[in-house]
MIDOSE-1310 file (N, C-alpha, C; in nm, 2 decimals, decimal comma, always signed):
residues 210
xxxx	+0,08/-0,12/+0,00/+0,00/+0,00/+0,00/+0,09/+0,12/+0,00; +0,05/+0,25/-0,06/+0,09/+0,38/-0,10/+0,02/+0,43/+0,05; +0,11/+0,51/+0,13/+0,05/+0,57/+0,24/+0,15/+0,70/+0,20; +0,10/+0,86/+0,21/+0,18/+0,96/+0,30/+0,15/+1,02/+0,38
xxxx	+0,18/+1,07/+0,46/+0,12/+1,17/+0,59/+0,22/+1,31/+0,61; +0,13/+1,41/+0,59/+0,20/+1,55/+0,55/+0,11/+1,65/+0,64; +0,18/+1,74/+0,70/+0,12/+1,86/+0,79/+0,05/+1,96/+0,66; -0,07/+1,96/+0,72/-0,15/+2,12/+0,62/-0,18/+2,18/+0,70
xxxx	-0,19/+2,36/+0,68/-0,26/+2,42/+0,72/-0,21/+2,51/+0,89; -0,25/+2,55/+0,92/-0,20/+2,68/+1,03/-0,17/+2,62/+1,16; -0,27/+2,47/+1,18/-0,23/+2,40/+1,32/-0,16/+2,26/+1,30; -0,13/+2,24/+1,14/-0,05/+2,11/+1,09/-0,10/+2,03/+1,14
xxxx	-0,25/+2,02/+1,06/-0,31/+1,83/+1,06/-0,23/+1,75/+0,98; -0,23/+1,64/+1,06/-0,20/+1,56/+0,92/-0,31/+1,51/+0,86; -0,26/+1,51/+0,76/-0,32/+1,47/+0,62/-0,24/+1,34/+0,54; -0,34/+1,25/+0,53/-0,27/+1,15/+0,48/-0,32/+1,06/+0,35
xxxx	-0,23/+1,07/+0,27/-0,30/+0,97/+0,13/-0,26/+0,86/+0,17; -0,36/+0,72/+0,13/-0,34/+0,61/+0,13/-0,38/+0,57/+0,01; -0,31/+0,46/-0,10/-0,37/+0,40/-0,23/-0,28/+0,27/-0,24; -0,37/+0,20/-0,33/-0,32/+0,05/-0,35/-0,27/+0,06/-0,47
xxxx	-0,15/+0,00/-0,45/-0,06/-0,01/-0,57/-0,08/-0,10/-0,69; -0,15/-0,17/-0,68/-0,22/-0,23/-0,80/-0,32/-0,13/-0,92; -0,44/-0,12/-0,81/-0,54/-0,01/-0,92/-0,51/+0,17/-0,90; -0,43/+0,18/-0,79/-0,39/+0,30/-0,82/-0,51/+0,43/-0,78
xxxx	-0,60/+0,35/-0,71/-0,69/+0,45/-0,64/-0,69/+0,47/-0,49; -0,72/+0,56/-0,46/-0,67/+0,65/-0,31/-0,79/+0,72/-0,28; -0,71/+0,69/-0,12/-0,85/+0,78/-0,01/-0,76/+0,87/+0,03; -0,79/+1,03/+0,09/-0,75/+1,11/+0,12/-0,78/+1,16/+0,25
xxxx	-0,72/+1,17/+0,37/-0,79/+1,18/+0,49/-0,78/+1,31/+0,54; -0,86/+1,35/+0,59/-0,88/+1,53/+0,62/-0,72/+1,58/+0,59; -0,80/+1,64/+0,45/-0,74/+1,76/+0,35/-0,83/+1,91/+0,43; -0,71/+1,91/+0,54/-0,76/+2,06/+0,54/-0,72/+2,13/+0,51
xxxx	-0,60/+2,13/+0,43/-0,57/+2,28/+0,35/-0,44/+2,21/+0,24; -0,40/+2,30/+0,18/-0,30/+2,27/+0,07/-0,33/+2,17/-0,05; -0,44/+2,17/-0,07/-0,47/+2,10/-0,19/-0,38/+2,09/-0,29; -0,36/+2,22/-0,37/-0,22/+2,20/-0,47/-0,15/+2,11/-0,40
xxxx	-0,10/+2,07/-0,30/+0,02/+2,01/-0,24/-0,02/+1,85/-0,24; -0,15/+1,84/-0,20/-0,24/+1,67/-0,19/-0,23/+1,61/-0,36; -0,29/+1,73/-0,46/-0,24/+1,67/-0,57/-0,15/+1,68/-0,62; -0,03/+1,74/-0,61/+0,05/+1,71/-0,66/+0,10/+1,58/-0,61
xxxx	+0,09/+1,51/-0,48/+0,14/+1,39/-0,42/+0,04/+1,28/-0,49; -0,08/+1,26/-0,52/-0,18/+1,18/-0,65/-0,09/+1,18/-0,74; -0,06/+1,30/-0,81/+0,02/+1,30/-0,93/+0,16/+1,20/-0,91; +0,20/+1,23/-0,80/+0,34/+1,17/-0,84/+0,34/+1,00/-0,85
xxxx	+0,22/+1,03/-0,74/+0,20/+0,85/-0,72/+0,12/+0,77/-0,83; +0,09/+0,84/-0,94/-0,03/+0,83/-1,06/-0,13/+0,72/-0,98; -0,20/+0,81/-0,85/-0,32/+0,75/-0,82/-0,43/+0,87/-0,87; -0,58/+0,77/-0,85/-0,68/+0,84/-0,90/-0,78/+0,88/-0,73
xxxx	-0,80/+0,98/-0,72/-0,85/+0,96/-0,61/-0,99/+0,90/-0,61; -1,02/+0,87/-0,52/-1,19/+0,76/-0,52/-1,29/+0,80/-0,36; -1,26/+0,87/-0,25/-1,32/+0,89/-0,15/-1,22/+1,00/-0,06; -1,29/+1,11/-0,04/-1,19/+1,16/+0,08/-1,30/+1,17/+0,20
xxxx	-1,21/+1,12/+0,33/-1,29/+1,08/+0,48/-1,21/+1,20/+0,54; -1,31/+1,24/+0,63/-1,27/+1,35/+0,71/-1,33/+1,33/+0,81; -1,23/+1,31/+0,95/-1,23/+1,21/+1,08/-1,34/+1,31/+1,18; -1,29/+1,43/+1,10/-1,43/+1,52/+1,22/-1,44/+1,63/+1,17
xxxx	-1,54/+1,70/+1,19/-1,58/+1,90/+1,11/-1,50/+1,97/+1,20; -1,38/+2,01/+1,23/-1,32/+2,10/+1,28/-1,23/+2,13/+1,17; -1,21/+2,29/+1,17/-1,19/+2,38/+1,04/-1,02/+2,30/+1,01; -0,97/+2,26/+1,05/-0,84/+2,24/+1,02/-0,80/+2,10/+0,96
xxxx	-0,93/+2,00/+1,00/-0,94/+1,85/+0,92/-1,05/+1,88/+0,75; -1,11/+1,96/+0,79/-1,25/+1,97/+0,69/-1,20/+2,09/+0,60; -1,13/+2,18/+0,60/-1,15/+2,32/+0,50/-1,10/+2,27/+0,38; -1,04/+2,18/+0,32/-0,99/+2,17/+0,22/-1,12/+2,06/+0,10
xxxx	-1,17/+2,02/+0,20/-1,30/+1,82/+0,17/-1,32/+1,90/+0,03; -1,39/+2,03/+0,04/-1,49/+2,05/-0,08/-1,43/+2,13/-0,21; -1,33/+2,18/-0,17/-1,22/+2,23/-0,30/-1,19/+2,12/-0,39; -1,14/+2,00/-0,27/-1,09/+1,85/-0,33/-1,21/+1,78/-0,40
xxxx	-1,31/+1,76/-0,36/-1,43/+1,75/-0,44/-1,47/+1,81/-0,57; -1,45/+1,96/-0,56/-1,48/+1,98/-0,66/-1,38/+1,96/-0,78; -1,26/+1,93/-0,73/-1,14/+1,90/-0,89/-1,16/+1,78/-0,89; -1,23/+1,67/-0,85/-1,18/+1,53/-0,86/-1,32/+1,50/-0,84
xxxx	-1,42/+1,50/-0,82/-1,51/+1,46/-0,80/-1,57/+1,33/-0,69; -1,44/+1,33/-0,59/-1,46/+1,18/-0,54/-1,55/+1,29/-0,42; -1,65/+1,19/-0,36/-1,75/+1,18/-0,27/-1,66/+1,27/-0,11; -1,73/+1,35/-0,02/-1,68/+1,37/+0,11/-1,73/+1,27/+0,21
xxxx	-1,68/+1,20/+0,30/-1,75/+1,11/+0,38/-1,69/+1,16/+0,52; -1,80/+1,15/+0,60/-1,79/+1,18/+0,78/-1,90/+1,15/+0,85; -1,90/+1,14/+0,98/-2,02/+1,12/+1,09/-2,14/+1,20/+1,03; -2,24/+1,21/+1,01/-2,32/+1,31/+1,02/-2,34/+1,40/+1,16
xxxx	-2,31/+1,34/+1,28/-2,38/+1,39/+1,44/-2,28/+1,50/+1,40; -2,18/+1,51/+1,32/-2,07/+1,69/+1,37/-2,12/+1,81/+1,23; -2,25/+1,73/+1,14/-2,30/+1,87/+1,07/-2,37/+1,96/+1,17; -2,37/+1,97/+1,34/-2,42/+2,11/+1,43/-2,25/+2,18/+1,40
xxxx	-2,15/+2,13/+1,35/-2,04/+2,23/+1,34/-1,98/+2,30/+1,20; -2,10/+2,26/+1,09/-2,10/+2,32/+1,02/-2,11/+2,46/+1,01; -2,21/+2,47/+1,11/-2,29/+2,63/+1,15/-2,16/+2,72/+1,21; -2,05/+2,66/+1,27/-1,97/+2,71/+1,33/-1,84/+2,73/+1,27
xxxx	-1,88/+2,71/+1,16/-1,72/+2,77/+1,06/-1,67/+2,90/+1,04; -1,73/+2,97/+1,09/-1,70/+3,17/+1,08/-1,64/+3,17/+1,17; -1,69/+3,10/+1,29/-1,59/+3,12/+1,43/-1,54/+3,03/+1,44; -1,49/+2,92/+1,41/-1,41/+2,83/+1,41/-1,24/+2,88/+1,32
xxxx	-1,29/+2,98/+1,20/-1,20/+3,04/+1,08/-1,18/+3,17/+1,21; -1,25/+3,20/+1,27/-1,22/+3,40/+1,35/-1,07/+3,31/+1,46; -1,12/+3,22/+1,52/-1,03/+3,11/+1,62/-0,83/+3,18/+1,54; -0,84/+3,13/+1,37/-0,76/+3,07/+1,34/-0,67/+3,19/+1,24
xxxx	-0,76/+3,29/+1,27/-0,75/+3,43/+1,20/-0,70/+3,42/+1,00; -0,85/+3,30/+0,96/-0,81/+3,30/+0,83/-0,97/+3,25/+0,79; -0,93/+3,29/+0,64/-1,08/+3,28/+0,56/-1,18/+3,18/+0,60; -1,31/+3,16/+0,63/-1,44/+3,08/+0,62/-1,42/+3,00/+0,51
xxxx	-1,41/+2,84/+0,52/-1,35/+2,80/+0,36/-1,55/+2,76/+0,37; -1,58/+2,70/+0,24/-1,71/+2,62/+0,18/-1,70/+2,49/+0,24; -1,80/+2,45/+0,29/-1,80/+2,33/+0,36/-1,93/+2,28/+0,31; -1,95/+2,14/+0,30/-2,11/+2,08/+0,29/-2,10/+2,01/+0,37
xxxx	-2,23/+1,94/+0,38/-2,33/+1,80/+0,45/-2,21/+1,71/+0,38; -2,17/+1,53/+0,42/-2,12/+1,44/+0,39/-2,20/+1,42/+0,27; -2,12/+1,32/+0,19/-2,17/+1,24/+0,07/-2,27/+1,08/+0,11; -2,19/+1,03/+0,25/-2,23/+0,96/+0,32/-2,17/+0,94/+0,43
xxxx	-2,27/+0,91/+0,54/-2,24/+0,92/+0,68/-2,19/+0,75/+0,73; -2,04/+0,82/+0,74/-1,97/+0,73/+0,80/-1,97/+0,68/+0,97; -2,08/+0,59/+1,02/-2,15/+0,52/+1,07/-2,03/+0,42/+1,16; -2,01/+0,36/+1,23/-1,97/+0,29/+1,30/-1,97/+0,15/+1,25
xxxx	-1,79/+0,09/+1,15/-1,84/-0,05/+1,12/-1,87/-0,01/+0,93; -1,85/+0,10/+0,93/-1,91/+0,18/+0,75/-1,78/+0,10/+0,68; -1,78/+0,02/+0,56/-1,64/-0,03/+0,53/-1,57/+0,05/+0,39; -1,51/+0,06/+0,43/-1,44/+0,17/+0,32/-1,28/+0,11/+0,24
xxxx	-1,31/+0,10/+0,10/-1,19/+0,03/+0,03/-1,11/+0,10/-0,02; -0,97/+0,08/+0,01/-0,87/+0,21/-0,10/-0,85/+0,07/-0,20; -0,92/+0,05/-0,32/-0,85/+0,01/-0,42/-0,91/-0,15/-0,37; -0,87/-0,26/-0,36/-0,88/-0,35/-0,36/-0,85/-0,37/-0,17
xxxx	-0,80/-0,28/-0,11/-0,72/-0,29/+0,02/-0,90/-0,28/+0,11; -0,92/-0,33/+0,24/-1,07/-0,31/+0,28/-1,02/-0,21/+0,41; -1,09/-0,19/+0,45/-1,05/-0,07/+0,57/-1,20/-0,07/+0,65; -1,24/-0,03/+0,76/-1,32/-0,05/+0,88/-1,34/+0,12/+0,98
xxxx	-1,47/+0,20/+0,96/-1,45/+0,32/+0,99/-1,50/+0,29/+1,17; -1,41/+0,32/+1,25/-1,42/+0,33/+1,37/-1,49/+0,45/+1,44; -1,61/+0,45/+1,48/-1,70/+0,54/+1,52/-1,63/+0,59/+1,73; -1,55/+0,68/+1,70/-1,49/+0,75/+1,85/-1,57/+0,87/+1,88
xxxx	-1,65/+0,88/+1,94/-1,71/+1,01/+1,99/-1,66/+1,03/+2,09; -1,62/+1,18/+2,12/-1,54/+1,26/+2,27/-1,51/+1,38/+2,19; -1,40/+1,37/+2,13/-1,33/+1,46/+2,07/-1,45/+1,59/+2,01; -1,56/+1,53/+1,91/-1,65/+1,59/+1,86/-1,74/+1,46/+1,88
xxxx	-1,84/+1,51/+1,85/-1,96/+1,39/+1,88/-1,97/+1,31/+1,73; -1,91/+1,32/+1,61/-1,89/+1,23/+1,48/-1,79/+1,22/+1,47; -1,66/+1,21/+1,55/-1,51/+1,17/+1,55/-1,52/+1,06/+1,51; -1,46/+1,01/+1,43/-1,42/+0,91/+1,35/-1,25/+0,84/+1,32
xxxx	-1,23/+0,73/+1,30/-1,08/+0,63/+1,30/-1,11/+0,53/+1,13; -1,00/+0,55/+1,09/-0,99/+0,46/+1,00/-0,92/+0,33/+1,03; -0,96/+0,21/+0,99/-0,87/+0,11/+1,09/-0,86/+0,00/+0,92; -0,67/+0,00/+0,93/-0,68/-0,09/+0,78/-0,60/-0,21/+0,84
xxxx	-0,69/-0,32/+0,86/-0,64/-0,39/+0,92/-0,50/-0,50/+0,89; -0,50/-0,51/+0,74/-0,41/-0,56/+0,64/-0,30/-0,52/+0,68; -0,30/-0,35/+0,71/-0,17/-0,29/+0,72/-0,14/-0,23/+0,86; -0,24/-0,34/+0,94/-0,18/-0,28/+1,07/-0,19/-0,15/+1,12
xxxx	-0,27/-0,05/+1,07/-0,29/+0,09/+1,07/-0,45/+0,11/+1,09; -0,40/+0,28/+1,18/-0,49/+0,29/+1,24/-0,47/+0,48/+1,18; -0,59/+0,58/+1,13/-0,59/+0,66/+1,14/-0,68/+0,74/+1,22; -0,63/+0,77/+1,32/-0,70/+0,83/+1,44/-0,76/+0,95/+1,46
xxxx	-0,74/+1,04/+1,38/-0,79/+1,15/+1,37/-0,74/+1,27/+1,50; -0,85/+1,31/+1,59/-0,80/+1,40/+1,72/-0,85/+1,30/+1,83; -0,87/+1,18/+1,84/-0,91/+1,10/+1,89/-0,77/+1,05/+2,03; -0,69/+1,00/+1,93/-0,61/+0,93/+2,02/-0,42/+0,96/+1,96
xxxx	-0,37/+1,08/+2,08/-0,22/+1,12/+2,00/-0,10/+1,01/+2,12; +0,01/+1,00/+2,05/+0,12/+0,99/+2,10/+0,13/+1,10/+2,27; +0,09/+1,01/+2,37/+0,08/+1,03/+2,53/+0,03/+1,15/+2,54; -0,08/+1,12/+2,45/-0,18/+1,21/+2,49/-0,37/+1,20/+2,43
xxxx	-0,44/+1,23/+2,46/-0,58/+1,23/+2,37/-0,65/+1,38/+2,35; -0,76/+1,36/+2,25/-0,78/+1,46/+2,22/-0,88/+1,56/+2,29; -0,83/+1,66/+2,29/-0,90/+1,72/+2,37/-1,09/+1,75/+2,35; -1,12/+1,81/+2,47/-1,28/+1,83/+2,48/-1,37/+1,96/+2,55
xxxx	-1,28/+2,04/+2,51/-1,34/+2,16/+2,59/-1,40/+2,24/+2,45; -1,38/+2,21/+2,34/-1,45/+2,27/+2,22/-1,58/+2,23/+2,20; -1,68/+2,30/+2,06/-1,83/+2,25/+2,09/-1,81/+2,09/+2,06; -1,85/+2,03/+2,14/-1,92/+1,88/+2,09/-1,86/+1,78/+2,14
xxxx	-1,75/+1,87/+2,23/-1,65/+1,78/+2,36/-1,69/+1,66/+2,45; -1,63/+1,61/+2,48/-1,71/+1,52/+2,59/-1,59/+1,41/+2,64; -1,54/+1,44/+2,76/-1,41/+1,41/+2,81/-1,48/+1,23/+2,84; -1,54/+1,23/+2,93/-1,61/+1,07/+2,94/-1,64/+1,00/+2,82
xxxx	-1,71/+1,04/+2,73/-1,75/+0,97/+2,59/-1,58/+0,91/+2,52; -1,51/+1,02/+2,57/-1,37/+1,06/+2,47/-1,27/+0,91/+2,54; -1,30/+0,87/+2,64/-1,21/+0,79/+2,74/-1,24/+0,68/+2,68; -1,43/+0,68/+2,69/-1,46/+0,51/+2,69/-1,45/+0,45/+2,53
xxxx	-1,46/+0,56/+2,43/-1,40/+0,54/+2,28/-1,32/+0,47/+2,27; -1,19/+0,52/+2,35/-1,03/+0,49/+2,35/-1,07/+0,36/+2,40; -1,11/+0,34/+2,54/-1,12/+0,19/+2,58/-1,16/+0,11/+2,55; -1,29/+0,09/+2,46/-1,37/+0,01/+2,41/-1,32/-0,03/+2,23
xxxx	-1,31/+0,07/+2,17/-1,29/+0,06/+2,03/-1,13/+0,07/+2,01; -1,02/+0,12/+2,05/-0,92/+0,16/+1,98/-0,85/+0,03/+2,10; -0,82/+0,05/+2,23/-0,72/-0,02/+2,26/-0,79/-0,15/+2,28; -0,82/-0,22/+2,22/-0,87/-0,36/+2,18/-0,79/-0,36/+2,02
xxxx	-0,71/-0,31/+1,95/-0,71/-0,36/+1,82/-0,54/-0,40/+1,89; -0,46/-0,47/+1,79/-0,36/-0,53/+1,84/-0,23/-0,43/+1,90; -0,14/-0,47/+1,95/-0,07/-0,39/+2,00/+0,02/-0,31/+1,91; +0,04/-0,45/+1,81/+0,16/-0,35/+1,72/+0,06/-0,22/+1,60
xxxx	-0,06/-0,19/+1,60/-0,10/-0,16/+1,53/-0,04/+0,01/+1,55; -0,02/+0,08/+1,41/+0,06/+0,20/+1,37/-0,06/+0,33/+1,37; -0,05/+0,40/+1,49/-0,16/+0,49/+1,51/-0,11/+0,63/+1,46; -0,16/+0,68/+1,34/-0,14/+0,81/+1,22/-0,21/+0,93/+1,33
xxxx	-0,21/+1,02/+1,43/-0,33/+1,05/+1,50/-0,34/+1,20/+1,40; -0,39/+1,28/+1,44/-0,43/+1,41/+1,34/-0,32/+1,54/+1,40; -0,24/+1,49/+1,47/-0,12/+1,62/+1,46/-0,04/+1,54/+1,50; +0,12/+1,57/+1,50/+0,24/+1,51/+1,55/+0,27/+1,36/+1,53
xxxx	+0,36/+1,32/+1,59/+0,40/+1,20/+1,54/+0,32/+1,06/+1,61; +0,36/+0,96/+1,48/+0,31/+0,84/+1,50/+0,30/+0,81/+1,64; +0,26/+0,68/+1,65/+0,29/+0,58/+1,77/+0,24/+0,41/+1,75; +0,20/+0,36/+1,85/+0,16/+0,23/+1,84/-0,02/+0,24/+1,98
xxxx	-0,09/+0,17/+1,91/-0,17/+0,09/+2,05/-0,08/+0,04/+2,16; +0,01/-0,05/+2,12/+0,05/-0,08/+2,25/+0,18/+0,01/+2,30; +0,24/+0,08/+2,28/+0,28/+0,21/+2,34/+0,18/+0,27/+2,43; +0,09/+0,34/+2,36/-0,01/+0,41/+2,42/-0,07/+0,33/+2,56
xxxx	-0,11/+0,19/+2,54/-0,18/+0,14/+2,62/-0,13/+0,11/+2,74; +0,06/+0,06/+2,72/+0,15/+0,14/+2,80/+0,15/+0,26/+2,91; +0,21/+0,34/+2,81/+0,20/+0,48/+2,87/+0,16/+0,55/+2,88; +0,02/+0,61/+2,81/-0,03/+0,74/+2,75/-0,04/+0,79/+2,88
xxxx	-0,05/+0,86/+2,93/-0,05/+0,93/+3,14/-0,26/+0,92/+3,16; -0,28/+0,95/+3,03/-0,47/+0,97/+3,02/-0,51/+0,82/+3,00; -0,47/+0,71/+2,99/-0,52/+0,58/+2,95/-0,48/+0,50/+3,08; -0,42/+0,55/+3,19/-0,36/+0,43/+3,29/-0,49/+0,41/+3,38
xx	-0,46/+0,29/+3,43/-0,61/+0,23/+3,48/-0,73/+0,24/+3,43; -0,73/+0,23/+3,31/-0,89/+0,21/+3,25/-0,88/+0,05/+3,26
């Protein structure tokens, strides 16, 4: 599998292409900004893109979804429960002191267990509510990878004092859905660097004694 993961945008989400090297089609995971930059990385890889998932509506995962849509025409996919944060993109952009980008409703509502294919590769959308109340995980099991979105970072989780927060929902996410997948599995989270489940399950200082 074709994987990159590249910082966009003013608080450096990552953003990450994934595509199968056989048919050469790719998912794109919260493009929130730098488009020119996302396709130029399609191009190099002569993939076609086919779905971009975006793990949650916070302006820094989502502002790029519908620019990328409209050059490529692949579908936006996310929770539906975080279109109440659609309403909140003027002040979510005032936050970040940069333009209101165009946002829509998903293409479809990636649901808990929603199965999502890059190419022939299968993948499994992990439904984490805390972070936002439609936070979402990509989980590809083939490849041992986990795209976490603001859910779960290297010895740390994501925070919940923003609209749609929910520090308890945010805990039992992590406990129930994410640290049940194997240990060695490779967690992409939505800022800073990698890690593993079993690191995290280890150490993270927020995960001990669950």
């Amino acid at each position: 599998m074709i994987r990159e993961t590249f910082p966009v945008g003013p608080l450096q989400c990552n953003c990450t292409i994934v595509g199968d090297e056989v048919s050469r089609e790719a998912t794109v995971i919260d493009p929130g900004d730098d488009i020119p930059g996302i396709l130029v990385r399609l191009a190099r890889h002569s993939l076609t893109l086919k779905q971009i998932l975006v793990t949650h509506a916070h302006i820094d995962h989502i502002a790029g979804a519908l620019e990328l849509k409209r050059i490529t025409g692949a579908p936006i996919l996310y929770n539906q429960n975080d279109l109440p944060l659609l309403a909140t993109m003027e002040e979510q952009a005032g936050w970040l002191g940069v333009d209101t980008p165009n946002v829509a409703p998903p293409d479809d509502n990636l649901v808990h267990g929603y199965s999502v294919r890059v190419g022939a590769i299968p993948g499994e959308v992990i439904h984490t509510p805390g972070h936002t109340q439609g936070s979402s995980c990509l989980y590809i099991p083939s490849q041992s990878l986990l795209l976490a979105g603001d859910t779960l970072f290297a010895g740390s989780v994501g925070r919940t004092d923003l609209p749609g927060g929910d520090t308890r929902s945010l805990i039992q996410s992590i406990h129930d859905r994410l640290l049940t997948l194997p240990d060695e599995t490779l967690v992409i989270p939505g800022h800073g660097r990698s890690t593993s489940i079993g690191v995290e399950r280890d150490s993270n200082p927020f995960l001990q004694g669950l």
